[in-house]
N, CA and C of each residue as an Amber inpcrd file, in Angstrom:
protein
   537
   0.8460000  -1.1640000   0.0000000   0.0000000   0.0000000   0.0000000
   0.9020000   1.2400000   0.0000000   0.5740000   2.0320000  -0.6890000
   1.2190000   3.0160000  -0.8430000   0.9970000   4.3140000   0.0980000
   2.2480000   5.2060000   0.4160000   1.5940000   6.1050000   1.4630000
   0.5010000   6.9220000   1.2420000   0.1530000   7.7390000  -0.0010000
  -0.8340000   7.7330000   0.1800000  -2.4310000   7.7750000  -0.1500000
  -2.1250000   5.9590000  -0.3240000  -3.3140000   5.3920000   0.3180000
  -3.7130000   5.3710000   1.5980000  -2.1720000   4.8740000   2.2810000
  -2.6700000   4.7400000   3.6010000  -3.4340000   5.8590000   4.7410000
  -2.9570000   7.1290000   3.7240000  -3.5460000   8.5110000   4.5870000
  -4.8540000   8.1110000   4.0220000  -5.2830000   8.1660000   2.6650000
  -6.7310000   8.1440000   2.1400000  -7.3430000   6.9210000   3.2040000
  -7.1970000   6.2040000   3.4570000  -7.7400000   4.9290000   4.0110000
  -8.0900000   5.8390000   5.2390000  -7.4620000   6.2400000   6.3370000
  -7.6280000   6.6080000   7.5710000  -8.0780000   8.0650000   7.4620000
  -8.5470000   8.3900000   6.1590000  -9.3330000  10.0320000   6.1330000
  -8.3870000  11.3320000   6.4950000  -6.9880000  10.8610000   6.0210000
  -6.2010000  12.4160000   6.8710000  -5.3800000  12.5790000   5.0480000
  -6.4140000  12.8030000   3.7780000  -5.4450000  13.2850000   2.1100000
  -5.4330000  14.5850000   2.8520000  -6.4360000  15.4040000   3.6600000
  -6.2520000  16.3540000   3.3380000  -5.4500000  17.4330000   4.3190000
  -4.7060000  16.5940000   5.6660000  -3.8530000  16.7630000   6.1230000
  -2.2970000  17.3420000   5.3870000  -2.4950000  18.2570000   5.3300000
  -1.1930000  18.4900000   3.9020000  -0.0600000  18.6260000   3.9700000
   0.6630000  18.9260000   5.3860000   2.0380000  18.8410000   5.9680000
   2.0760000  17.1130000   6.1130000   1.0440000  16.5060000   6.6360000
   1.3890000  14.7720000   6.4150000   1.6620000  14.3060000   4.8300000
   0.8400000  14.6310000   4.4630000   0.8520000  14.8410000   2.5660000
   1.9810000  14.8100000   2.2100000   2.7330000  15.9590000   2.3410000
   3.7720000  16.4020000   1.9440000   4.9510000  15.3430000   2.2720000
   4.8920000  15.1370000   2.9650000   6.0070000  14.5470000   4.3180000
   6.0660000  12.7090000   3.6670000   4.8420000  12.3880000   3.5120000
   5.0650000  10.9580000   3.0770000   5.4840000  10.8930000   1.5390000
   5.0460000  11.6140000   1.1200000   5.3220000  11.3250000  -0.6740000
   6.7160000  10.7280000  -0.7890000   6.5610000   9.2000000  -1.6700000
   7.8940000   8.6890000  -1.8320000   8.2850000   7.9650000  -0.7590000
   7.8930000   7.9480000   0.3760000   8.4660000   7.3500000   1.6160000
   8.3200000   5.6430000   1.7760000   9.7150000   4.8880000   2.3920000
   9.4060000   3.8880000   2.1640000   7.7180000   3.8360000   3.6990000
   7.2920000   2.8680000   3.7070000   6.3370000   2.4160000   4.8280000
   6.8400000   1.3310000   5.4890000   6.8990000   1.4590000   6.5000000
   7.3480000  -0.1650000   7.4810000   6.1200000   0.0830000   8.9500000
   5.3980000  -0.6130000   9.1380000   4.5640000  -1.3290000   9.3900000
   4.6070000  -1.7400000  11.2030000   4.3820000  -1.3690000  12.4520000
   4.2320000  -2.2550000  13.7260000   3.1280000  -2.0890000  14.1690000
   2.9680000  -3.1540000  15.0880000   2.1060000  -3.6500000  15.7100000
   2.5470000  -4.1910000  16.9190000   0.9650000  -3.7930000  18.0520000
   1.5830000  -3.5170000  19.5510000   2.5970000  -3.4960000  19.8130000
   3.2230000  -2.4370000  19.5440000   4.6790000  -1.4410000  20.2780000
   4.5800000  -1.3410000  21.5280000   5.6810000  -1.7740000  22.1700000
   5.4910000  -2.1460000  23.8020000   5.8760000  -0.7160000  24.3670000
   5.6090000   0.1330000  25.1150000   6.1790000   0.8670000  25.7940000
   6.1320000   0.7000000  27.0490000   6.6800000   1.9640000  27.8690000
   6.4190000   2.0340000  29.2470000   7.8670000   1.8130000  29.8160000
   7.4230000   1.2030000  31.2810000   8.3990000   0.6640000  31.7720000
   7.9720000  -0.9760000  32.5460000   8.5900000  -1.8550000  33.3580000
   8.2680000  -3.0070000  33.7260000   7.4220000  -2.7340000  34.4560000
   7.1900000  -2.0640000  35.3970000   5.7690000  -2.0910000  35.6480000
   4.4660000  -1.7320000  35.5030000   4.7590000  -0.5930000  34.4790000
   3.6740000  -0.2260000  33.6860000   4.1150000   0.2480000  31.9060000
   3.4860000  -1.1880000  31.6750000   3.8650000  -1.8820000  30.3860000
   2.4220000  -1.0240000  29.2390000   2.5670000  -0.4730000  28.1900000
   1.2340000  -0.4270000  27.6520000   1.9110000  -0.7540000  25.8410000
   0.9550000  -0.5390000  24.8150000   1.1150000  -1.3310000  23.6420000
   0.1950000  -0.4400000  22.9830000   1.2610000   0.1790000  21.9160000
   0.5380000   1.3850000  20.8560000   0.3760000  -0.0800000  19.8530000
  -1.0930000   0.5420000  19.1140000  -1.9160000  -0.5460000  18.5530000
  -1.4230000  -0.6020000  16.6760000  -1.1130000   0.3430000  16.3510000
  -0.6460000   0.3040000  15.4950000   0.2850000   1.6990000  14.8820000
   2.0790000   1.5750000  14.1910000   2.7700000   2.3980000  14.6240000
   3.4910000   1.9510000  12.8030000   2.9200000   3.3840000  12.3550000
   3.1070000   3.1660000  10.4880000   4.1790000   4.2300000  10.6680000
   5.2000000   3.6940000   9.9220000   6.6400000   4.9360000   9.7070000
   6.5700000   5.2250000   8.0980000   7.0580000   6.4910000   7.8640000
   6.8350000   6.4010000   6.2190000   8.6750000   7.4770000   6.0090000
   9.4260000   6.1180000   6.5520000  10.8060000   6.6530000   6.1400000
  11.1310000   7.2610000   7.9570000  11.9600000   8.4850000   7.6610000
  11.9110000   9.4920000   9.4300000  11.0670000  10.6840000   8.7070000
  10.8080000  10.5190000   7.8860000   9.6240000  11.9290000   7.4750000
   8.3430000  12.1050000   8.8490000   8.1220000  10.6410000   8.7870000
   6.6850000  11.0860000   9.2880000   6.1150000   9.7750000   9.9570000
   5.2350000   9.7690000  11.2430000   4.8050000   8.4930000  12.1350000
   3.8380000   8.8110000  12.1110000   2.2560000   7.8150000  12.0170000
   0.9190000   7.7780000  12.0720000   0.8520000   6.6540000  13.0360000
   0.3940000   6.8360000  14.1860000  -0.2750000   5.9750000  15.1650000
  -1.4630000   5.9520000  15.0690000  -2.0400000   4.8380000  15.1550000
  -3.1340000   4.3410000  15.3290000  -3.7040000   3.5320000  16.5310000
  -4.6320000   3.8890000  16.8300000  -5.5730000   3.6360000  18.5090000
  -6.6590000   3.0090000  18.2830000  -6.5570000   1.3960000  18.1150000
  -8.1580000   0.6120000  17.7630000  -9.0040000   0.0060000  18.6960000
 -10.1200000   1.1070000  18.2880000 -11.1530000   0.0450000  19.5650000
 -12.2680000  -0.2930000  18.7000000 -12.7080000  -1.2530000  19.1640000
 -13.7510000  -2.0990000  18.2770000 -15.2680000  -1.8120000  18.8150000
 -15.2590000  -0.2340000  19.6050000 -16.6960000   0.1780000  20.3310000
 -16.8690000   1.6780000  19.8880000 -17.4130000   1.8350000  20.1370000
 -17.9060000   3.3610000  19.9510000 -17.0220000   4.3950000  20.7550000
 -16.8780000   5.2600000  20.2900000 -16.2950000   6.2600000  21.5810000
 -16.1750000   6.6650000  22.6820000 -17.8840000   6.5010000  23.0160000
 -18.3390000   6.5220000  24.1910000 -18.5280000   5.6730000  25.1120000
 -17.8880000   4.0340000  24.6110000 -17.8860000   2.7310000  25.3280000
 -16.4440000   2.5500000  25.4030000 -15.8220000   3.1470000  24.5510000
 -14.7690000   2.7690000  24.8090000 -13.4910000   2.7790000  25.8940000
 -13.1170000   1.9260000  26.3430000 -12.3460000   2.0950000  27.6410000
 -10.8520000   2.4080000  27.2560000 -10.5660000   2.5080000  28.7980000
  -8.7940000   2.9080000  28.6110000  -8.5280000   4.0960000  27.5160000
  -9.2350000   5.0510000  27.6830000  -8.9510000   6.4600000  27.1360000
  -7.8640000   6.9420000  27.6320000  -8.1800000   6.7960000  28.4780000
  -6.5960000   7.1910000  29.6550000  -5.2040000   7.0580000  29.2360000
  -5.1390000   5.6710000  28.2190000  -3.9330000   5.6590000  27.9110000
  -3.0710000   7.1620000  26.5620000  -4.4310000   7.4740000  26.0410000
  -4.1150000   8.2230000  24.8900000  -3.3200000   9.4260000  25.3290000
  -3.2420000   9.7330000  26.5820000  -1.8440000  11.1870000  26.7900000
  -0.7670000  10.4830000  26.7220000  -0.4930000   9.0490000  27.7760000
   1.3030000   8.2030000  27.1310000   1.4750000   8.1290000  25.8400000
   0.2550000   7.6570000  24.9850000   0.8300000   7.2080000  23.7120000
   0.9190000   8.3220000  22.6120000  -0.0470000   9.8770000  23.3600000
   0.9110000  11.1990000  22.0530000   2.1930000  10.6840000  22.9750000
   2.3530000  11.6600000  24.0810000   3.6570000  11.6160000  24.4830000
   4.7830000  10.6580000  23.8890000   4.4090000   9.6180000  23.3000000
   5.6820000   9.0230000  23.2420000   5.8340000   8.6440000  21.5660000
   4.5090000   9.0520000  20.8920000   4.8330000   9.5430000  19.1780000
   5.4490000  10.7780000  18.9940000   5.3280000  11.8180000  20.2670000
   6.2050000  13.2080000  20.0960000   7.5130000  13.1080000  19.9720000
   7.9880000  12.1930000  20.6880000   9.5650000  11.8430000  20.5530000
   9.8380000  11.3370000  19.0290000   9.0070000  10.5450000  18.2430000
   9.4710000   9.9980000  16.7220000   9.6440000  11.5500000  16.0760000
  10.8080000  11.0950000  15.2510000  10.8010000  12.5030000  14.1510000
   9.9270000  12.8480000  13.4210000   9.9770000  13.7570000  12.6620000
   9.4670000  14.3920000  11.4130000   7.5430000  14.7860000  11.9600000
   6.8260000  14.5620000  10.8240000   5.6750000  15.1900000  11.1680000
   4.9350000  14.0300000  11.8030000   4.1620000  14.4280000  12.6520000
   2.9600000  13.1510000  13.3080000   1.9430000  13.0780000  13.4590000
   1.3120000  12.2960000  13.3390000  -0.4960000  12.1970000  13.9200000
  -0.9630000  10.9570000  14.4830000  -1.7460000  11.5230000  15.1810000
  -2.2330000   9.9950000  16.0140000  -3.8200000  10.3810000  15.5170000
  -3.9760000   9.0130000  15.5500000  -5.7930000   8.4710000  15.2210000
  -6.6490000   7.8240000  15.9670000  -7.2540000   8.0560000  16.2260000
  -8.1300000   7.1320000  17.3020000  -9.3900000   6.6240000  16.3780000
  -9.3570000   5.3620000  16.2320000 -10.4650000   4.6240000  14.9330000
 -11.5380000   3.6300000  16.0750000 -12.7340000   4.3840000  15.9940000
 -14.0220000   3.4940000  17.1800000 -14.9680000   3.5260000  16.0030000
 -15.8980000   2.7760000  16.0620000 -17.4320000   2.0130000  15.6420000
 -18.1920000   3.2950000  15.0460000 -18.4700000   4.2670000  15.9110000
 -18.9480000   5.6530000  16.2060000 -18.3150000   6.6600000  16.8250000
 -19.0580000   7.7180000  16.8030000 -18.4580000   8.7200000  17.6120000
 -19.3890000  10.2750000  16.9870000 -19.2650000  11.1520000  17.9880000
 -20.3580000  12.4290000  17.4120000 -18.9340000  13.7860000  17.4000000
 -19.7710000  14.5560000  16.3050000 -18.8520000  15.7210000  16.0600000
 -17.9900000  16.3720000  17.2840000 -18.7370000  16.2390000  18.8470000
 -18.8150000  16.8010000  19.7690000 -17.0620000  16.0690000  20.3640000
 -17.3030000  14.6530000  20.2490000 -16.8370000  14.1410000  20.7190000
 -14.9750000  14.0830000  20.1090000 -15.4950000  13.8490000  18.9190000
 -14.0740000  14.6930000  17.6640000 -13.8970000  15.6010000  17.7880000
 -13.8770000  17.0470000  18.2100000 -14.1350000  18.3170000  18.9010000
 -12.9650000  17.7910000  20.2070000 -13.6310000  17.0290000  20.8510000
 -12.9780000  17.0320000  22.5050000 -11.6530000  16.2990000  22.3750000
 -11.4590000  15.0090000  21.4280000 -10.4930000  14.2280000  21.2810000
  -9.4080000  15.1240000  20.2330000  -9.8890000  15.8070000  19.3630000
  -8.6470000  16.7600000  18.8760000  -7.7980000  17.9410000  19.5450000
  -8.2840000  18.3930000  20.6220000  -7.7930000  18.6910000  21.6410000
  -6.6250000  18.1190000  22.1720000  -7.2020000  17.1350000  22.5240000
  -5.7550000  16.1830000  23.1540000  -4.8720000  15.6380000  22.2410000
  -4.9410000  16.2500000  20.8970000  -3.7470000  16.0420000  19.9680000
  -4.1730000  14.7060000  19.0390000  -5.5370000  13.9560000  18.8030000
  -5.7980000  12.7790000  18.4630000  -6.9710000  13.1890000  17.2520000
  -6.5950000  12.4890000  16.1580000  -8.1650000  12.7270000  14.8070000
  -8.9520000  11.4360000  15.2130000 -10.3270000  11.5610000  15.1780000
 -10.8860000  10.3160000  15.6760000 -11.6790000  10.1220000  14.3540000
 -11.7560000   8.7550000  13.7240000 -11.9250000   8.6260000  12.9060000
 -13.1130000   6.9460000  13.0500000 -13.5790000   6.9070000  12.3510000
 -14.9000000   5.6860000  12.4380000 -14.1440000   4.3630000  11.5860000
 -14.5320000   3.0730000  12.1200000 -14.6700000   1.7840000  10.8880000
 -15.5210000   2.1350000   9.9050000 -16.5750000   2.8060000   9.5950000
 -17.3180000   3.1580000   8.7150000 -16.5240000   3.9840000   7.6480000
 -16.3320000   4.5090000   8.0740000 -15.1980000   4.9390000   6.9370000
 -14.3360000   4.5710000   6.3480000 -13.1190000   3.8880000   7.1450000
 -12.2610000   2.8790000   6.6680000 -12.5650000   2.0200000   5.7270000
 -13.8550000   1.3290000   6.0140000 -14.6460000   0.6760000   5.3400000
 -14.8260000   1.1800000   3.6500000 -15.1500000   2.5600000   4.1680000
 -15.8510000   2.9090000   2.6540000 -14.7360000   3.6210000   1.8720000
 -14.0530000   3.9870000   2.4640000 -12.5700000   4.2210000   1.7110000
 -11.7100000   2.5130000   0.9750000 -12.0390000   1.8440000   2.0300000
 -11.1440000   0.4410000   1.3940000 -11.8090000  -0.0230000  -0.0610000
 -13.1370000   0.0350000   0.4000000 -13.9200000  -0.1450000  -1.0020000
 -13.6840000   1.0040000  -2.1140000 -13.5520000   2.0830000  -1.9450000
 -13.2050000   3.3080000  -2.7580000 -12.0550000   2.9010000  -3.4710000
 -11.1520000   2.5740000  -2.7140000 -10.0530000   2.6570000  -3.0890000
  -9.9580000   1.2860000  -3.9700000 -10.4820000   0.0690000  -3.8090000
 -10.2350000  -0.9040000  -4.3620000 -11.0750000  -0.9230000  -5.5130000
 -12.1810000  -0.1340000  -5.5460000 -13.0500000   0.1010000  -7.1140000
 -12.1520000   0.4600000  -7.8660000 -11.2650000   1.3830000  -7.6220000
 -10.1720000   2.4900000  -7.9260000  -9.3260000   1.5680000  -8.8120000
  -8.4660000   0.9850000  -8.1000000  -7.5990000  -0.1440000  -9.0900000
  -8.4210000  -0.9840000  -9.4070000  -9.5820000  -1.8230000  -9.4630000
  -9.7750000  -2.6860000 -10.1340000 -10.4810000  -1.5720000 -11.7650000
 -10.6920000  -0.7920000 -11.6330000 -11.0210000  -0.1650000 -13.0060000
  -9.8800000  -0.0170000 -13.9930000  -8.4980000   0.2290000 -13.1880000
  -7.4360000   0.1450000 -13.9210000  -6.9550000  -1.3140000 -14.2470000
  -7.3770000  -2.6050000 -13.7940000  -7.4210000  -4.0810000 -14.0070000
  -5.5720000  -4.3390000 -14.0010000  -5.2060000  -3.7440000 -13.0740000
  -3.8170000  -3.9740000 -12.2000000  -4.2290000  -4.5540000 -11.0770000
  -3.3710000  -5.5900000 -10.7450000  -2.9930000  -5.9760000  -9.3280000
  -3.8550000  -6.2450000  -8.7430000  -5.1730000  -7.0290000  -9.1830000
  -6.2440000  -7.4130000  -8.4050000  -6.1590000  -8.4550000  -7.0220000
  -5.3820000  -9.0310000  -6.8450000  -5.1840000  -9.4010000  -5.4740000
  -5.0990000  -8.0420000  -4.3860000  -4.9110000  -7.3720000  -4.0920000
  -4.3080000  -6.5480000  -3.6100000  -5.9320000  -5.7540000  -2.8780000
  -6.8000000  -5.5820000  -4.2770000  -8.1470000  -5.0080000  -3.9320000
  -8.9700000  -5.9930000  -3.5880000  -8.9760000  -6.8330000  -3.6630000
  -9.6050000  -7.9590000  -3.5320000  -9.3230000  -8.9930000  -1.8430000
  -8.2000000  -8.4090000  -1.3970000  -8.1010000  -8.5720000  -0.4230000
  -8.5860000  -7.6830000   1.1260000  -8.9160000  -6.1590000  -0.0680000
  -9.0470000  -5.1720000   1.3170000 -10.5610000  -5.1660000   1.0670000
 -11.4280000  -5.5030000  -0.0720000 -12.8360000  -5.9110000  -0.1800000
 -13.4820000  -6.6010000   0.8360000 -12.3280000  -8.0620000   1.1170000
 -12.5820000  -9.2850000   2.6270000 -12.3670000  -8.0170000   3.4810000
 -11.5960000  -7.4620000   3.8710000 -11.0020000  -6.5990000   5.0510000
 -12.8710000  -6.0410000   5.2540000 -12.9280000  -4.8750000   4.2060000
 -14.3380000  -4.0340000   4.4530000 -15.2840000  -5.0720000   4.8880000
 -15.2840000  -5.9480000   4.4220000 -16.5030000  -6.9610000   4.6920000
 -16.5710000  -7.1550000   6.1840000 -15.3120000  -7.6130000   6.6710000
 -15.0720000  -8.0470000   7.7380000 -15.7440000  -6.7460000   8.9500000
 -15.0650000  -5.6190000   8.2810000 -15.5560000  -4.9570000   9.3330000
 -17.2900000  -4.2640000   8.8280000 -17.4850000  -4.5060000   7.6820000
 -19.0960000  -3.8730000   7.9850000 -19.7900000  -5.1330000   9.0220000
 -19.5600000  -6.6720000   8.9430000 -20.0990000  -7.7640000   9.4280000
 -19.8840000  -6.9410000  11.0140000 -18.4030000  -7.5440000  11.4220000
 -18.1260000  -7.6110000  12.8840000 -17.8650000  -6.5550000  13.5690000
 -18.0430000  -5.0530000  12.9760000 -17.6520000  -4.0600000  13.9750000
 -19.0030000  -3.1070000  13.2910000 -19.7000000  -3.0950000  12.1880000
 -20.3610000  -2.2590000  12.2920000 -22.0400000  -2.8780000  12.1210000
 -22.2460000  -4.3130000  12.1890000 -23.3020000  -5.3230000  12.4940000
 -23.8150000  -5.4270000  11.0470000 -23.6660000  -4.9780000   9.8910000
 -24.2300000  -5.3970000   8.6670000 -24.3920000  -6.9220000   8.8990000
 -25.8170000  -7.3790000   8.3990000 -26.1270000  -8.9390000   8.3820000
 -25.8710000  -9.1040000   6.5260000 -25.9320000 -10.2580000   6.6190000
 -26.3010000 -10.9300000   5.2850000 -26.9340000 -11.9760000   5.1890000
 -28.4020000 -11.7310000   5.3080000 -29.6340000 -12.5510000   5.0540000
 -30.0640000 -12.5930000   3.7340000 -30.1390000 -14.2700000   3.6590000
 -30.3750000 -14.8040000   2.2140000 -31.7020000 -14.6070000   2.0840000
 -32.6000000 -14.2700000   3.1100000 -33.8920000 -13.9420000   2.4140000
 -34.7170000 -13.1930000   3.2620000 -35.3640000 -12.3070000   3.1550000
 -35.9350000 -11.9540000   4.4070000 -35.5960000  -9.8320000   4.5230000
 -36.1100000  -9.5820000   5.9090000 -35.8620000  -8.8050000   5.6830000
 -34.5040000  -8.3910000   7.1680000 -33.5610000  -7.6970000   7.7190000
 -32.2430000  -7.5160000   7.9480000 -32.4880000  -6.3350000   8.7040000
 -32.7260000  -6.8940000  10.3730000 -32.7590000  -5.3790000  11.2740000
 -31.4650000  -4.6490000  10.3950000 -30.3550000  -4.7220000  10.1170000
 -29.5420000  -3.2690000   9.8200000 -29.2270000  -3.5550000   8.1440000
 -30.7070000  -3.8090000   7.6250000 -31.1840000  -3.4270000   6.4890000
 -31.1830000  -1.9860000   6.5220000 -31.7540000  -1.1990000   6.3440000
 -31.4860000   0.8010000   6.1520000 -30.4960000   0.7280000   6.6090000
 -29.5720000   0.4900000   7.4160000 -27.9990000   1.3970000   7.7420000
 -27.2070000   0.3420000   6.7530000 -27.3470000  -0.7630000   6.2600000
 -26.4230000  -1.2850000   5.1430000 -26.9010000  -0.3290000   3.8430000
 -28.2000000   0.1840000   3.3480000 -28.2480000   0.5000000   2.7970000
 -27.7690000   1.5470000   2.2660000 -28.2540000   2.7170000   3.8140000
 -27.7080000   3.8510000   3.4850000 -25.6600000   4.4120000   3.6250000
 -25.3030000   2.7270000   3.8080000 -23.9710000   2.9100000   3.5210000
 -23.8280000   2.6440000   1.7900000 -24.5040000   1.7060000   1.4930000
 -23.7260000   1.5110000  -0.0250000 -24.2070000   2.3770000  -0.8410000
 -24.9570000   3.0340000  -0.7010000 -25.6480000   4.2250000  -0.7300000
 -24.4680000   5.2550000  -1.0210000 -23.9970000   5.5210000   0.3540000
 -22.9900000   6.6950000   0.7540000 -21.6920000   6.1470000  -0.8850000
 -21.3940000   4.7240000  -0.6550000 -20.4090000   4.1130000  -1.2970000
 -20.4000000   4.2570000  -2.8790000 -21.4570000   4.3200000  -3.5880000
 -22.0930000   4.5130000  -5.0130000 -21.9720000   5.8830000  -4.9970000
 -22.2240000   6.6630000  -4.7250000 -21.8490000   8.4090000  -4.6550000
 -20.6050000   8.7960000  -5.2400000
C-alpha cells in the first residue's frame, strides 16, 4: 500500500504537511509497540513509519467512543509519538463517535476517525484499481477486510432472504459508497 493510500484509508489526504512529508516514503509497518516501563507496560496498537519523514499511530477500539475504555492511555501514547521525528499524527479509529466528541479528542492532539469509513474508503479505493485491471489481489483482499468490518464491527447482516434489522444502515452505507 502506498503512502498515500494509507492517509486516504484513515481520512487524513487532506492533512497536507502529512501529505507532503510521506510522498515517496518507504512504509514499514508495527504492531503492539510495547512501551512504558516493567511495571507499567502499555502497547501502541498500530505504529506506520513512512521513512523518518513522518509516524501515524493508530488507537483501535472495536466500540464506539463513548464505550470505549482505557482512554486514559491516549496522553502516554501522544507523548511518546512526540519523541518519533518528522511530522505526526495519532488516530483514534471506534465504531462511532459524534462531532462533539471529535471536537474534545482533537484537543488532546488525536483525529478520531470511524470503521465506517475505513470501510468505505477500502472499497473506494479498491473500485479504484480494479477499473485500472492492475494488481487485483491486492483489492480484492481489502474488499474481505471491508466486509469483515461492515459484518463484525459495524453489524451489517447478510440474510439470504428476508428482511435484515440493519437493512437501512447497510443500505444507506452503499448508498454513501455509489456516490
Amino acid at each position: 500500500m502506498s503512502p498515500e493510500q494509507i492517509l486516504g484509508i484513515f481520512g487524513l489526504g487532506e492533512e497536507r504537511e502529512l501529505a507532503v512529508a510521506v510522498c515517496n516514503q518507504q512504509v514499514k509497518v508495527a504492531r503492539e509497540v510495547v512501551i512504558g516501563t516493567p511495571g507499567d507496560l502499555k502497547r501502541l496498537d498500530l505504529v506506520i513509519r513512512f521513512g523518518s519523514a513522518a509516524t501515524l499511530l493508530i488507537e483501535i477500539k472495536r466500540l464506539s467512543y463513548e464505550r470505549a475504555g482505557n482512554l486514559g492511555n491516549l496522553e502516554p501514547y501522544r507523548e511518546r509519538l512526540d519523541m518519533e521525528p518528522g511530522v505526526k499524527e495519532a488516530v483514534l479509529l471506534v465504531t462511532e463517535a459524534t462531532e462533539a466528541e471529535a471536537t474534545e479528542i482533537r484537543v488532546a492532539g488525536w483525529l478520531l476517525r470511524t470503521w465506517r469509513g475505513v470501510g468505505l474508503a477500502l472499497r473506494r479505493e479498491a473500485a479504484r484499481i480494479c477499473k485500472s485491471g492492475k494488481d487485483l489481489l491486492k483489492p480484492g483482499l481489502w474488499l474481505c477486510f471491508a466486509g469483515a468490518i461492515e459484518q463484525n464491527l459495524l453489524g451489517f447482516e447478510v440474510a439470504a432472504t428476508g428482511y435484515s434489522p440493519s437493512a437501512r444502515q447497510t443500505k444507506q452505507y452503499l448508498e454513501e459508497f455509489l456516490s
